[in-house]
N, C-alpha and C positions, 0 to 999 in steps of 0.2 A: 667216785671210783677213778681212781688216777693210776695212771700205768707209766711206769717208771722208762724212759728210754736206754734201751741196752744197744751199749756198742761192740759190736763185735771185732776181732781184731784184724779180721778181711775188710774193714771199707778201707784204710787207706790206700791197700793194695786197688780193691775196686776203683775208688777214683781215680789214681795213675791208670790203670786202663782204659777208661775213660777219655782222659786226655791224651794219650800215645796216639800218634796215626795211627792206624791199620798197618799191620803186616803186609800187606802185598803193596801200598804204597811204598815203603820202607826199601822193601827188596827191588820196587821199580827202579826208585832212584837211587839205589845201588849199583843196577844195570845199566842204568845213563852214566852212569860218573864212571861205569869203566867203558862203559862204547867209547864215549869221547876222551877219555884218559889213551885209550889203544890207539885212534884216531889221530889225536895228536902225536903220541911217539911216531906212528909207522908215517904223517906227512912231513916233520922235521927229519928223518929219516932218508926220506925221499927227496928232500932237496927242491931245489925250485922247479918249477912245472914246464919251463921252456930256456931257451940257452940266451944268455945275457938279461937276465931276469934281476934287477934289483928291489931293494924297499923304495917306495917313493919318500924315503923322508929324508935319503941321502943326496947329495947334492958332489958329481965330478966335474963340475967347471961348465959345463956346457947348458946353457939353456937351451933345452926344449921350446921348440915354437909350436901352441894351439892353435896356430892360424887357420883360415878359413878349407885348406886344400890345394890354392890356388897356385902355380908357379911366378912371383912376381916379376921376372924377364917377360915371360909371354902373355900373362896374366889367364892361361887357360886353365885347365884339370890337369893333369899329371896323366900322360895315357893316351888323353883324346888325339893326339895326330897333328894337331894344329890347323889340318884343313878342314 
């Protein structure tokens, strides 16, 4: 007794659902890519956050010193008095 395998014209549709995310994953990351699409226009928008604000990757002549804090005239903190 041998039964013959029927295919119906619904599995190829079936398997693509199958592999498709979920709809509500779908729609999530929809809602991130415009939060942060929105996000981004309204902070280019807004400009920089504080006044004389550059990129650090520009360079005006002037180095910046990391130094320790110290004033090296007096060699104390900046502040402290001196006495």
């Amino acid at each position: 007794m041998e039964q013959a395998q029927q295919t119906s014209p619904g599995t190829g549709v079936q398997a693509l659902r199958r592999l498709a995310p979920p709809p509500a994953l779908c729609g999530f990351l929809l809602l991130l890519t415009l939060v942060f699409t929105v996000s981004y226009a309204v902070g280019s928008a807004a400009g920089p956050v504080a006044p004389g604000m550059r990129p650090s990757g520009t360079s005006n002549g002037v180095e910046d010193d990391p130094g320790t804090g110290t004033d090296p005239e007096t060699d104390e903190m900046p502040g402290m008095g001196g006495h």
